[in-house]
RODO-2510 file (C-alpha; in nm, 4 decimals, decimal comma):
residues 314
     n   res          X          Y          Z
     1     x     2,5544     1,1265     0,2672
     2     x     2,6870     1,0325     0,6209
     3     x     2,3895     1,1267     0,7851
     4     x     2,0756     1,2270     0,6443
     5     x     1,7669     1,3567     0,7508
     6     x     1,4704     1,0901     0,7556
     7     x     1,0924     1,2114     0,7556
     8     x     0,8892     0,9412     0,9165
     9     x     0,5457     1,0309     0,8719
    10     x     0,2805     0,8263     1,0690
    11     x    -0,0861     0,9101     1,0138
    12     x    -0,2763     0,9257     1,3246
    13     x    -0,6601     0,8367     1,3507
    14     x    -0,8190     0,7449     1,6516
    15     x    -0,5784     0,4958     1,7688
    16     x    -0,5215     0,6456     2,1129
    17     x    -0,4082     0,3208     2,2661
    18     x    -0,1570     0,2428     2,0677
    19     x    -0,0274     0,5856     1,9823
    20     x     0,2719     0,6034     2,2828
    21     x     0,4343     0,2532     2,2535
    22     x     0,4195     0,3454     1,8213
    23     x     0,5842     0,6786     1,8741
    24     x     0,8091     0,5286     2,1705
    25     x     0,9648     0,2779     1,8988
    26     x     1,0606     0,5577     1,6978
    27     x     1,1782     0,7659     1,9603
    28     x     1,4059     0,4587     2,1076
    29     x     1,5890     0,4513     1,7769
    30     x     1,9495     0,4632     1,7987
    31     x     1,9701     0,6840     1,5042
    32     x     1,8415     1,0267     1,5708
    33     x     1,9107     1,2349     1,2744
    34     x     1,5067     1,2318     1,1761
    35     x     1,1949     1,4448     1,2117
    36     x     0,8651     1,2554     1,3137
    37     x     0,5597     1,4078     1,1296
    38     x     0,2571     1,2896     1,3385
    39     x    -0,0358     1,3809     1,1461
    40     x    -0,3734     1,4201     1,3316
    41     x    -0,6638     1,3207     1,0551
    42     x    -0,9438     1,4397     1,2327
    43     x    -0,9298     1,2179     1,5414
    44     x    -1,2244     1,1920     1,7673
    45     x    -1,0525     1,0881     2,0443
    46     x    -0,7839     1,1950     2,2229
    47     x    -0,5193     1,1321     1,9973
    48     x    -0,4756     1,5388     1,8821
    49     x    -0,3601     1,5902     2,2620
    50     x    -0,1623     1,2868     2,2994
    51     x     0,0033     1,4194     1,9681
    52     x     0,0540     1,7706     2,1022
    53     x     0,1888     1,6322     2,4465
    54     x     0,4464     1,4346     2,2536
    55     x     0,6288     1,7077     2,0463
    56     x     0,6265     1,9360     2,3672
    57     x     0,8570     1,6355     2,4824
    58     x     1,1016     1,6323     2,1879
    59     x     1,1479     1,8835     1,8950
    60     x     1,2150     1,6310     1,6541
    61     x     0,8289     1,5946     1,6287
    62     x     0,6035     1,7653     1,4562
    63     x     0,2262     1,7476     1,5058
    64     x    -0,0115     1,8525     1,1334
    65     x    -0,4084     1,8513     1,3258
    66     x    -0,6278     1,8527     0,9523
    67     x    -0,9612     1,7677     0,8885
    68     x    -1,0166     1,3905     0,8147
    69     x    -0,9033     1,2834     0,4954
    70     x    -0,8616     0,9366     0,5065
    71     x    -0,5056     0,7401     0,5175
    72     x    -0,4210     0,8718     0,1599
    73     x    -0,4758     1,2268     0,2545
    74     x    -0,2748     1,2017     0,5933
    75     x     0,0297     1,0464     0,4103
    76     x     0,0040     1,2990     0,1697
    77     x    -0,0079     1,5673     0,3996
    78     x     0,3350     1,4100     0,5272
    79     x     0,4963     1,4246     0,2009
    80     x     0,4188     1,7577     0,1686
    81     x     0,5634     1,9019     0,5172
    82     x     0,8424     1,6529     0,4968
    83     x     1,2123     1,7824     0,4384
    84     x     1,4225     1,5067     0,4967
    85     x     1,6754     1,3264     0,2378
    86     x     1,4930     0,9556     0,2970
    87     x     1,1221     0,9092     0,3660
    88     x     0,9330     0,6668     0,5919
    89     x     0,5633     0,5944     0,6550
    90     x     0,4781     0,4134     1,0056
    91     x     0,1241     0,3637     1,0881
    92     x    -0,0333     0,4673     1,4604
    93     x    -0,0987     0,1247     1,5658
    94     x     0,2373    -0,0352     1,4632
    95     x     0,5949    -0,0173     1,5835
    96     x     0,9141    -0,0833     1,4739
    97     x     1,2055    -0,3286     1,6096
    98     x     1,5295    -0,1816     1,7517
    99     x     1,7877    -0,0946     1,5530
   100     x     1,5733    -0,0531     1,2206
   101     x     1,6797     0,3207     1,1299
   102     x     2,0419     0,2393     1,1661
   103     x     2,0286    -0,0833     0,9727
   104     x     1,8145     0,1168     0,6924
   105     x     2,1110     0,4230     0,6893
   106     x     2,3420     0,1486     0,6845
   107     x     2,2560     0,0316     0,3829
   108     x     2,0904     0,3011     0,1695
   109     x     2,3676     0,5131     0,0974
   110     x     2,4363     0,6105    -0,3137
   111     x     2,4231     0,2583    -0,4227
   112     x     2,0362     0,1466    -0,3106
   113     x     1,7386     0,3234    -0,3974
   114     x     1,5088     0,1590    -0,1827
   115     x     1,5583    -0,0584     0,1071
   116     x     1,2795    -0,3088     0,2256
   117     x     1,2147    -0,4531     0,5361
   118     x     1,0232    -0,7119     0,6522
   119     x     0,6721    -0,7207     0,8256
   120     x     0,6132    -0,9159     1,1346
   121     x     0,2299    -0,9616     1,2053
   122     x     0,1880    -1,0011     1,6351
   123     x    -0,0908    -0,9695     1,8064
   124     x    -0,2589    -0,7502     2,0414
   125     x    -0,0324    -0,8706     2,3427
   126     x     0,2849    -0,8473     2,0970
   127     x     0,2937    -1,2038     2,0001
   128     x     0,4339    -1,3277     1,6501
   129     x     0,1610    -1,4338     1,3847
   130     x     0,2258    -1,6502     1,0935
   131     x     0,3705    -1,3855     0,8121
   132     x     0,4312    -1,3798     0,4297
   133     x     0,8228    -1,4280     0,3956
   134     x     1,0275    -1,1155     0,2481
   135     x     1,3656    -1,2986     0,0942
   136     x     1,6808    -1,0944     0,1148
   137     x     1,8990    -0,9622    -0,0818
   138     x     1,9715    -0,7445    -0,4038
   139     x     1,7082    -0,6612    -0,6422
   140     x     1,6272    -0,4672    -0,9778
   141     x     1,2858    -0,2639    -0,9502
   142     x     1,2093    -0,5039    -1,2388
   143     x     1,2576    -0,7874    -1,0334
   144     x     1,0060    -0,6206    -0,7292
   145     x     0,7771    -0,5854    -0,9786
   146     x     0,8129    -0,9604    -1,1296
   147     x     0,7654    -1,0602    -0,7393
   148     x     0,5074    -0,7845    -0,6943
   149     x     0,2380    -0,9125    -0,9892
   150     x     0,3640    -1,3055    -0,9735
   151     x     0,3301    -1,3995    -0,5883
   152     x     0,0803    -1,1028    -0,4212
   153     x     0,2781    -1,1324    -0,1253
   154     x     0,1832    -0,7851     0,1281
   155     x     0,5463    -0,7702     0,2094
   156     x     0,5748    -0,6154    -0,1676
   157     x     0,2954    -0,4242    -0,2253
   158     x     0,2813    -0,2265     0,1477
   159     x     0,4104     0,1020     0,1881
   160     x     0,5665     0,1234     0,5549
   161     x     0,8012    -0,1389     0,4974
   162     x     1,0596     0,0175     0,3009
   163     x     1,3076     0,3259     0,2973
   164     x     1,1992     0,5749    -0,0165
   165     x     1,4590     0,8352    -0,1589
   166     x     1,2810     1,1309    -0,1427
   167     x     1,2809     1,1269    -0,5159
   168     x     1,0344     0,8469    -0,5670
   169     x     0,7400     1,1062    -0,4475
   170     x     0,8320     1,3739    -0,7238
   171     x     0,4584     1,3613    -0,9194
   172     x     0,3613     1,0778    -0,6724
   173     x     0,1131     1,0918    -0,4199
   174     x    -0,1668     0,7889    -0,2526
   175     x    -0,4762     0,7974    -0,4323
   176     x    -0,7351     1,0182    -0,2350
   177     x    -1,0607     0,8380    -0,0924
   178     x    -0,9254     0,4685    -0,1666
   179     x    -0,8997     0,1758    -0,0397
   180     x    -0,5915    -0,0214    -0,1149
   181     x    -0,3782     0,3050    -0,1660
   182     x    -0,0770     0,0773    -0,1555
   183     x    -0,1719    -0,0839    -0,4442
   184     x    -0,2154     0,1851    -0,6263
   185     x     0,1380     0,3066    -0,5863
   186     x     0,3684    -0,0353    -0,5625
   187     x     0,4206    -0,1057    -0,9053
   188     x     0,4838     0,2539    -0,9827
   189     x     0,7884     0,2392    -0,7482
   190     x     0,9538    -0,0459    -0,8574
   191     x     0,9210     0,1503    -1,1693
   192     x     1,1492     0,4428    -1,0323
   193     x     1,3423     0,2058    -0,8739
   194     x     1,7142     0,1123    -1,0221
   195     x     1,8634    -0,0806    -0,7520
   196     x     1,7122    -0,1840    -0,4421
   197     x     1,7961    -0,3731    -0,1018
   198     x     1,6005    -0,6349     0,1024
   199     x     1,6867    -0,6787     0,4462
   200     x     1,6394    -0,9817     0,6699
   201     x     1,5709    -0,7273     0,9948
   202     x     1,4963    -0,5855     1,2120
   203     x     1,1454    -0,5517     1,1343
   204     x     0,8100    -0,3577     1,1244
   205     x     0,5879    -0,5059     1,3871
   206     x     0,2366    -0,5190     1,2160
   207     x    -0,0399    -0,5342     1,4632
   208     x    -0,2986    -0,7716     1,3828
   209     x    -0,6717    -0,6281     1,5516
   210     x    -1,0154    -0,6156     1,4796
   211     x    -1,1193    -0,2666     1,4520
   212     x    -0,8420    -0,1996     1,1794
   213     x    -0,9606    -0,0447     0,8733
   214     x    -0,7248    -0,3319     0,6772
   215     x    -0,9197    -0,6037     0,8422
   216     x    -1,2869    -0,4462     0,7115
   217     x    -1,3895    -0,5512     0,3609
   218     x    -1,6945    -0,4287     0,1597
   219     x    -1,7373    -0,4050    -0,2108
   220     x    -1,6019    -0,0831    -0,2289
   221     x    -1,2712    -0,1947    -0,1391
   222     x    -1,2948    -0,5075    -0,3563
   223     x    -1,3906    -0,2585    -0,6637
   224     x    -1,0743    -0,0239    -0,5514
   225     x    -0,8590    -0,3329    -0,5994
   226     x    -0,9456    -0,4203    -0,9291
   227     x    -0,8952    -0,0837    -1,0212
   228     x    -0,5556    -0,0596    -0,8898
   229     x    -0,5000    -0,4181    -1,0770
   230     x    -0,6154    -0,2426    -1,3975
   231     x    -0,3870     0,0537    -1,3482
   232     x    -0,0875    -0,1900    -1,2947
   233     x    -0,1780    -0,3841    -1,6101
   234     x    -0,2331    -0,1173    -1,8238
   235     x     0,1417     0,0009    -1,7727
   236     x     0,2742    -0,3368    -1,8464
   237     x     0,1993    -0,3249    -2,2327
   238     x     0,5614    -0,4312    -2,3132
   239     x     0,5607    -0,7540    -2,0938
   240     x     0,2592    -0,9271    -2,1842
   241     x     0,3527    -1,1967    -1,9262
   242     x     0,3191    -1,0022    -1,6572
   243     x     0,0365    -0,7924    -1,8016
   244     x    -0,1730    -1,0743    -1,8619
   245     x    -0,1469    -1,2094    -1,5001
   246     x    -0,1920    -0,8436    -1,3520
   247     x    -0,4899    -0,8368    -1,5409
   248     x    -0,6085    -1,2350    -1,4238
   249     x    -0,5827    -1,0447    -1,1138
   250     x    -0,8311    -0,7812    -1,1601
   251     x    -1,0691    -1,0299    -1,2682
   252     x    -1,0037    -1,2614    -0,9893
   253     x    -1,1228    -1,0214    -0,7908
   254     x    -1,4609    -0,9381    -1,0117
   255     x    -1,5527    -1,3135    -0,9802
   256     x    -1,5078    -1,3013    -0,5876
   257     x    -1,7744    -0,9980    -0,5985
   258     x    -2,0037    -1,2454    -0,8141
   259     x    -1,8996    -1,5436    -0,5525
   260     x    -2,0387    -1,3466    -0,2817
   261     x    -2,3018    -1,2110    -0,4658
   262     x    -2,2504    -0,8917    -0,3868
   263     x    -2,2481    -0,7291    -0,7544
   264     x    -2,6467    -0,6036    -0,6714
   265     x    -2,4880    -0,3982    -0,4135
   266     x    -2,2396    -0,2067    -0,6288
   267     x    -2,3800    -0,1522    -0,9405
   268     x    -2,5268     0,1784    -0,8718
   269     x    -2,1898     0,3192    -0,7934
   270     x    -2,1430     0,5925    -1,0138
   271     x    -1,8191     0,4634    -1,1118
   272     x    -1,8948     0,0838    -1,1830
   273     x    -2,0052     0,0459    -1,5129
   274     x    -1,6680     0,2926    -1,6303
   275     x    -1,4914    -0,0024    -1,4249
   276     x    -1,6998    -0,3045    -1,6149
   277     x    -1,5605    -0,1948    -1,9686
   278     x    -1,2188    -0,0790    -1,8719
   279     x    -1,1802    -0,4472    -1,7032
   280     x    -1,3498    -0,6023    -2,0418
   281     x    -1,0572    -0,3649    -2,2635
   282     x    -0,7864    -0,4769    -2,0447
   283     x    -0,8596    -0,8596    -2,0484
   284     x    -0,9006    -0,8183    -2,4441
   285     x    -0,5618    -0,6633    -2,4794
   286     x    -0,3798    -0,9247    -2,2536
   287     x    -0,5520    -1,1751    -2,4746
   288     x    -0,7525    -1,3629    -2,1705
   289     x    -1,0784    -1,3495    -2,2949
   290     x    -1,1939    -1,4427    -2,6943
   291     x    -1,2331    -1,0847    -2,8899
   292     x    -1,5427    -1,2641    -3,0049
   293     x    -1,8731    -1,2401    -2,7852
   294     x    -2,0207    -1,5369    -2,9199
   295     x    -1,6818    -1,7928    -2,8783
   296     x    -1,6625    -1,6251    -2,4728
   297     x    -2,0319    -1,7012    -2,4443
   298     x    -1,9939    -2,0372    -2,4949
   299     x    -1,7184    -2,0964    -2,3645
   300     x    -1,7655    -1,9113    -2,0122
   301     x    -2,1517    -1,7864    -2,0486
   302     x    -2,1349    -1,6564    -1,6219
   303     x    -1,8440    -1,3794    -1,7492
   304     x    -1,9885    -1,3337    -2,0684
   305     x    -2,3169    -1,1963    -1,9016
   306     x    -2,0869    -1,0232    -1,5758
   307     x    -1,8727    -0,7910    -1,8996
   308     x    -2,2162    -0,7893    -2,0437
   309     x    -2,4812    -0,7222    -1,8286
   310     x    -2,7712    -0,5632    -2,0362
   311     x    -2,7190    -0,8591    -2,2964
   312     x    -2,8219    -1,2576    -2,2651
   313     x    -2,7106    -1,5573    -2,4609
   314     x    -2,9367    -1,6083    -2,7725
***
């Protein structure tokens, strides 16, 4: 395919100062065969307008106003108007280097399925930040996913940095009213994935600010991380390698919600204790923890009583 269509879907949410230079980026492209899905989640600022004012400028853009949904929902919403051959996600506050969509059509072609690029955290005046490295070159979705569970590098598990076939979203969408959507979806990918490229750059410039919802943690995040971990694990039943450090993962994370003691906060979510025991099946089947209660109690008695709560030693 010589020259195919690319959906680039960027979710828009009150990000009105960064909206133009984001949307400029794509714009400034010196590959033009693609339509530019801006979709307005509910904005409370001006950003439905500035949306509006920018497809009256070019009719490659296309502006979806919904009610707020959340990230998930407003990617979603993308996938569903989108009707081009290749698919890209680009988020409101972010840009992209010249040159990218060339250098991704470049290489896609019949023999890639996916091709990855790599982040490039700056800061709020455009400076570079200190970034996970992305290493180039050819890989097998197995090989993502070895790279995916075995290092936890971002430039892996994200979504915007990489060129999907529009087959990959075929009984795929972001989980709705997550955190950590990516996360969610990664591993199942690399899955789909036969062959896949990883490019050197240009790159996706990944603004670094406060306000971001990526820079915000609570324990609801924390708990939609393990989740995601356990979901990744659970599909990894014929590589117990990999399984059983996809599952160290999730309960990496359940020990940093007993480090900051913030387990009293969560436990009344409706959802926590169906968590608790699918974390305590998982480790069991990966074969990190003892199937015997009494050999785990004594020989870690603080995550004996954390996958036991209504029980004590003795």
């Amino acid at each position: 395919m010589e020259n195919p269509l690319i959906s680039i879907v960027i979710p828009v949410y009150n990000v009105a100062a960064y909206l133009a230079p984001c949307v400029r980026s794509v714009l400034d492209q010196d590959y033009s065969h693609f339509e530019l899905l801006l979709v307005d989640d509910g904005s409370t600022d001006s950003c439905g307008k500035l949306c509006d004012n920018q497809a009256a400028l070019d009719r490659r853009i296309r502006v979806i106003h919904q009610e707020n949904q959340g990230l998930s929902g407003a990617r979603n919403r993308g996938l569903q108007e989108a009707q081009g051959a290749y698919i890209l996600f680009l988020d409101g506050d972010d840009r992209w280097e010249a040159g990218l969509l060339s250098a991704l059509v470049r290489e896609a072609g019949e023999a890639y399925d996916l091709v990855l690029f790599p982040l490039k955290y700056v800061d709020e005046t455009g400076q570079p930040l200190e970034a996970p490295r992305l290493e180039a070159g050819e890989y097998s979705g197995e090989a993502l996913l070895e790279k995916l569970i075995l290092e936890g590098n971002v430039q892996y598990v994200t979504a915007v940095n990489r060129l999907y076939k529009r087959k990959f979203w075929e009984g795929l969408r972001f989980p709705q009213g997550r955190f950590h959507e990516d996360e969610f979806v990664a591993h199942r990918i690399y899955e789909k994935t036969a062959l896949a490229r990883v490019l050197e750059a240009p790159a996706y410039l990944y603004l670094q600010r406060g306000g971001s919802i990526t820079r915000q943690e609570n324990p609801r995040r924390k708990l939609d991380r393990i989740d995601a971990f356990l979901d990744r694990s659970g599909r990894l039943a014929s590589r117990p390698p990999l399984r059983s450090k996809a599952a160290g993962n999730a309960l990496f994370w359940y020990l940093e919600l007993l480090r900051e003691n913030l387990l009293r906060d969560i436990r009344q979510e409706r959802d926590f204790d169906v968590l608790r025991r699918a974390l305590r099946q998982e480790l069991l089947a990966a074969g990190l923890v003892p199937r015997s209660g009494q050999q785990l109690a004594l020989m870690a008695p603080g995550l004996w009583q954390l996958l036991h709560p209504s029980k004590r030693k003795g």
